[in-house]
C-alpha positions as CSV (number, residue, x, y, z in Angstrom):
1,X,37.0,-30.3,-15.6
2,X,36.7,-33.7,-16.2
3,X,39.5,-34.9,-13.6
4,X,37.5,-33.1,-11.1
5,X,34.3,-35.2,-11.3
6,X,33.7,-38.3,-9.0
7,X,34.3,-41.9,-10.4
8,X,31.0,-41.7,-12.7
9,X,31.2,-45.1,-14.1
10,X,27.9,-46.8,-13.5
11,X,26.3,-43.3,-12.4
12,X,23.2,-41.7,-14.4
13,X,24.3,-38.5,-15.0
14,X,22.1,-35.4,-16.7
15,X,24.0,-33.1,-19.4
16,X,22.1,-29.9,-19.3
17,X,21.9,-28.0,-22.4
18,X,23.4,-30.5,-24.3
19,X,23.5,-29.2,-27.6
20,X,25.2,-31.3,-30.0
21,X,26.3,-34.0,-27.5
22,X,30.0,-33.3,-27.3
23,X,30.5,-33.3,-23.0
24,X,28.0,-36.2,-23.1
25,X,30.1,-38.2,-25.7
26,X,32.9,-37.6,-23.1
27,X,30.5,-38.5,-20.3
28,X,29.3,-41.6,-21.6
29,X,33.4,-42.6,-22.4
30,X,33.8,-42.2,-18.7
31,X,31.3,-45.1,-18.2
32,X,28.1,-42.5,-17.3
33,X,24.6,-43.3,-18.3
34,X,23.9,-39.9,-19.9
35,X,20.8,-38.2,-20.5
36,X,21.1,-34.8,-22.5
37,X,18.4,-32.0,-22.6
38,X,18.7,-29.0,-24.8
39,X,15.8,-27.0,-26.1
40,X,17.0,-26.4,-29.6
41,X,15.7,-29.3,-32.0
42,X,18.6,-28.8,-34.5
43,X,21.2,-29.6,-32.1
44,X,19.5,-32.6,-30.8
45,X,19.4,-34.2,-34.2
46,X,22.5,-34.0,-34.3
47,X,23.4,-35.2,-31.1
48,X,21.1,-38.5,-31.5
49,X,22.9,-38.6,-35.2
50,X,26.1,-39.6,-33.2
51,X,24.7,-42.9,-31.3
52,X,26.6,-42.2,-28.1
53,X,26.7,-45.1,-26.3
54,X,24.0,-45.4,-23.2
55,X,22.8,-41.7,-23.9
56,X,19.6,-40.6,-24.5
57,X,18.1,-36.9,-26.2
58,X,15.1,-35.0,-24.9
59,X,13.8,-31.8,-26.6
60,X,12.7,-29.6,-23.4
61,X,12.6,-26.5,-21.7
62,X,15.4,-26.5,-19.1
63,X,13.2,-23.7,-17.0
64,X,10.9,-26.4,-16.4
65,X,13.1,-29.7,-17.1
66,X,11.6,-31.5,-13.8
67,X,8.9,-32.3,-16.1
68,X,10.3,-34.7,-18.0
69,X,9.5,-37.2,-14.4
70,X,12.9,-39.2,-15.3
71,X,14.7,-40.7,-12.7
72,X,17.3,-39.2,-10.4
73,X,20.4,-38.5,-11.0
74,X,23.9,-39.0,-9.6
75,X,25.2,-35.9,-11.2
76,X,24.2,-33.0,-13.0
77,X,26.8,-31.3,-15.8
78,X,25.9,-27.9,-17.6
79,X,28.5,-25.8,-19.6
80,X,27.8,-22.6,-20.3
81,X,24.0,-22.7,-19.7
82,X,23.3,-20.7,-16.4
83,X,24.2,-17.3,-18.1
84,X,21.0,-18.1,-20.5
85,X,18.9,-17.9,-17.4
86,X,19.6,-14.6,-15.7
87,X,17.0,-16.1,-13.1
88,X,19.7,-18.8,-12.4
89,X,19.0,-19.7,-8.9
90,X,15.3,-20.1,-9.6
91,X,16.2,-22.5,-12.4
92,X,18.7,-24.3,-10.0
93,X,16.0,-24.9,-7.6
94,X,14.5,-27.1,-9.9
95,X,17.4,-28.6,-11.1
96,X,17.7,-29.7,-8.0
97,X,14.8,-31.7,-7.6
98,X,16.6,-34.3,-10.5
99,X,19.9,-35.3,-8.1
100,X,19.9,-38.2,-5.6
101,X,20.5,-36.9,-2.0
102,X,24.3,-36.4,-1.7
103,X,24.0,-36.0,-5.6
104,X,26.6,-33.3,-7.6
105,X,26.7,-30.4,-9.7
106,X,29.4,-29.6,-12.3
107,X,29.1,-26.1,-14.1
108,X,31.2,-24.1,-15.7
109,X,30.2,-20.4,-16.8
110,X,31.9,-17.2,-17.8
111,X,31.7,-13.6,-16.8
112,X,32.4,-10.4,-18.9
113,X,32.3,-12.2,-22.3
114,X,33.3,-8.2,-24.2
115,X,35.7,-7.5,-21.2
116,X,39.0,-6.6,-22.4
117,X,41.6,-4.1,-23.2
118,X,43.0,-1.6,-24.2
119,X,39.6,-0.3,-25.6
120,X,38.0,3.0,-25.3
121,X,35.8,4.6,-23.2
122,X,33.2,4.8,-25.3
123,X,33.0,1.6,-26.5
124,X,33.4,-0.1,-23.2
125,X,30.2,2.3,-22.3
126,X,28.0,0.8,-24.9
127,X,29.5,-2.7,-23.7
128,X,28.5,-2.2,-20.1
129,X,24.6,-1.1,-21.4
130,X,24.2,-4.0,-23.5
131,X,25.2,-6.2,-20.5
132,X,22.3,-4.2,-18.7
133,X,20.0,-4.5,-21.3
134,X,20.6,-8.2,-22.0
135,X,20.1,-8.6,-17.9
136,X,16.9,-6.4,-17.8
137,X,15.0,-8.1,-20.9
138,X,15.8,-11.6,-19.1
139,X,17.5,-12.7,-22.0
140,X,21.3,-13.1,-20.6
141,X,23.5,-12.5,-18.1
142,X,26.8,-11.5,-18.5
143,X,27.9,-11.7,-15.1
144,X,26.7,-15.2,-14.8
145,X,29.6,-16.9,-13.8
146,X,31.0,-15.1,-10.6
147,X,27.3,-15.5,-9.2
148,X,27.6,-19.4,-9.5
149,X,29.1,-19.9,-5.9
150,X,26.1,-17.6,-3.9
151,X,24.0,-19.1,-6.5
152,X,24.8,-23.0,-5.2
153,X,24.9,-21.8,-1.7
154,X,21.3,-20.2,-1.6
155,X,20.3,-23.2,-3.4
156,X,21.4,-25.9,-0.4
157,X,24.9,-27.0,-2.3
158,X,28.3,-27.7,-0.4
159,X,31.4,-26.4,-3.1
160,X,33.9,-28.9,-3.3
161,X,35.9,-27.8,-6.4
162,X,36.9,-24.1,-7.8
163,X,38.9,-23.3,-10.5
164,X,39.6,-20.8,-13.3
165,X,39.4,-22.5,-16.9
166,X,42.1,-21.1,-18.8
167,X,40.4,-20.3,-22.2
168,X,42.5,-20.2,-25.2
169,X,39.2,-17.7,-27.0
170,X,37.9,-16.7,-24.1
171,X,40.0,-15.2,-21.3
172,X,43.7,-14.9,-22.5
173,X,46.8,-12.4,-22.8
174,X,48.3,-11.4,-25.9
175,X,47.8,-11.4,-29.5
176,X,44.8,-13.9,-30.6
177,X,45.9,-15.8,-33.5
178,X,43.9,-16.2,-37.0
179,X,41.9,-19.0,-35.5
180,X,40.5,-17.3,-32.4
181,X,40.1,-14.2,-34.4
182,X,38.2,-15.9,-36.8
183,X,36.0,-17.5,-33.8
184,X,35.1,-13.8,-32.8
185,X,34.1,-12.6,-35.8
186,X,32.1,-15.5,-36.3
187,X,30.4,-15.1,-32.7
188,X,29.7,-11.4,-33.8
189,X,27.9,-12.7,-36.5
190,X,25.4,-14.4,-34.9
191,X,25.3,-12.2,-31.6
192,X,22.3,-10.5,-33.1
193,X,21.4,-8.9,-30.0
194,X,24.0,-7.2,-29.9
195,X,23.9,-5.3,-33.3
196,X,20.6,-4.1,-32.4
197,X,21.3,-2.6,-29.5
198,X,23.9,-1.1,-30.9
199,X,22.6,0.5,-34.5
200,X,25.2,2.3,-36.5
201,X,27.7,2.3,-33.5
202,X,28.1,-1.9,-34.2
203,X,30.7,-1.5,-36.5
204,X,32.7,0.7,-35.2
205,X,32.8,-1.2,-31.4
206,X,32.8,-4.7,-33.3
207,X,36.1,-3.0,-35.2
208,X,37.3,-1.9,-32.0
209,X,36.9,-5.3,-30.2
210,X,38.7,-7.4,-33.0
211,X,41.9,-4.6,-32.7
212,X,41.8,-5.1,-29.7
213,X,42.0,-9.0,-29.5
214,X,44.7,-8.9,-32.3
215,X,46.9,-6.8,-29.9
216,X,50.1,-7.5,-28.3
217,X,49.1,-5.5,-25.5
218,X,45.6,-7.4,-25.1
219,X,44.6,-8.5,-21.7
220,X,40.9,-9.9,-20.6
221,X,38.9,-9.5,-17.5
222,X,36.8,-12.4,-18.9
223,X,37.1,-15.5,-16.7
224,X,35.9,-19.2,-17.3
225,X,34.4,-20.1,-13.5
226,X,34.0,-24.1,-12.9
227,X,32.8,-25.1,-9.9
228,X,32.0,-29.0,-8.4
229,X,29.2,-29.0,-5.5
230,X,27.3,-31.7,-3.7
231,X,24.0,-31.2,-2.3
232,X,23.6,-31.2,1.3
């Protein structure tokens, strides 16, 4: 993603749901002023804890991050944020407001996280309501990621760069080894959501999931979207 990006040396560039600072370390190596918004407190500490060179941490809501009033930016980079905001191109519009005329947009999202096979009817049933209910309570969106390119569109951006990201957890064939496997369980364990919509039906899917991903015959519909776009 990285090679994509204009020469950024010099440039102020925002990192968008920062978290604990890791793209704005790499950012700030590529000679970027950096300033990184997240709205989680915990992650921020940390982030500040790593004194990235010419970066700077704000705690804020990034529905409403034009009210920070900080200068404009050159370039705006988010990685895997917009599918927090199933209201995306709302939330764009106001990201917008933060670039320089001609400024970019780097973003990278996914689509159909629980999207893979061979699983059962049933359980890819379940899968598709909890991507509904998610969507309908405004609290994710799993299809985030193949909306990007209408999303930047409506939103007055020119697409410069496409790409899938080949995703070693994410959206891959075959058998998953012990690490990735141990990644999902791991994200199952926090997805809390998705437990409760399930009830006593989480087990069994969550079972059915991990056999899946530990098969030879496993193949994913999930893809990793990254797009580069300047705005008009």
């Amino acid at each position: 993603m990285y090679s994509k990006l204009p020469n950024i040396n010099g440039s102020l560039v925002y990192d968008l749901g920062c978290a604990h600072g890791d793209h704005s370390e790499k950012l700030s190596s590529l000679g970027a002023t950096v300033i990184g918004v997240d709205g989680n407190p915990d992650l921020l500490k940390y982030a500040r804890e790593r004194v990235i060179p010419n970066s700077n941490f704000y705690q804020h809501d990034l529905n409403n991050v034009e009210e920070l009033n900080l200068h404009s930016a050159n370039g705006i980079w988010t990685s895997f944020v917009p599918a927090y905001f199933p209201n995306f191109s709302t939330v764009l519009k106001k990201w917008k407001t933060l670039l320089r005329p001609g400024g970019w947009l780097a973003v990278t999202e996914m689509s159909d996280l629980l999207g893979h096979e061979p699983m059962s009817f049933e359980a890819k049933k379940w899968i598709s309501r909890f991507y509904e209910d998610a969507f309908s309570c405004n609290a994710y969106d799993f299809k985030s990621g193949e909306k990007l390119k209408s999303n930047l569109e409506l939103n007055g951006f020119e697409i410069k760069e496409f790409s899938f990201l080949e995703d070693r957890e994410l959206s891959f064939e075959g058998m998953a080894n012990r690490d990735i496997l141990t990644a999902w369980k791991n994200r199952f364990e926090r997805m809390g959501s998705f437990k409760s919509f399930l009830g006593d039906r989480h087990e069994r899917i969550v079972r059915e999931i991990m056999d899946c991903l530990g098969s030879e015959n496993h193949t994913s519909s999930c893809r990793v979207y990254f797009y580069l776009a300047y705005l008009k």
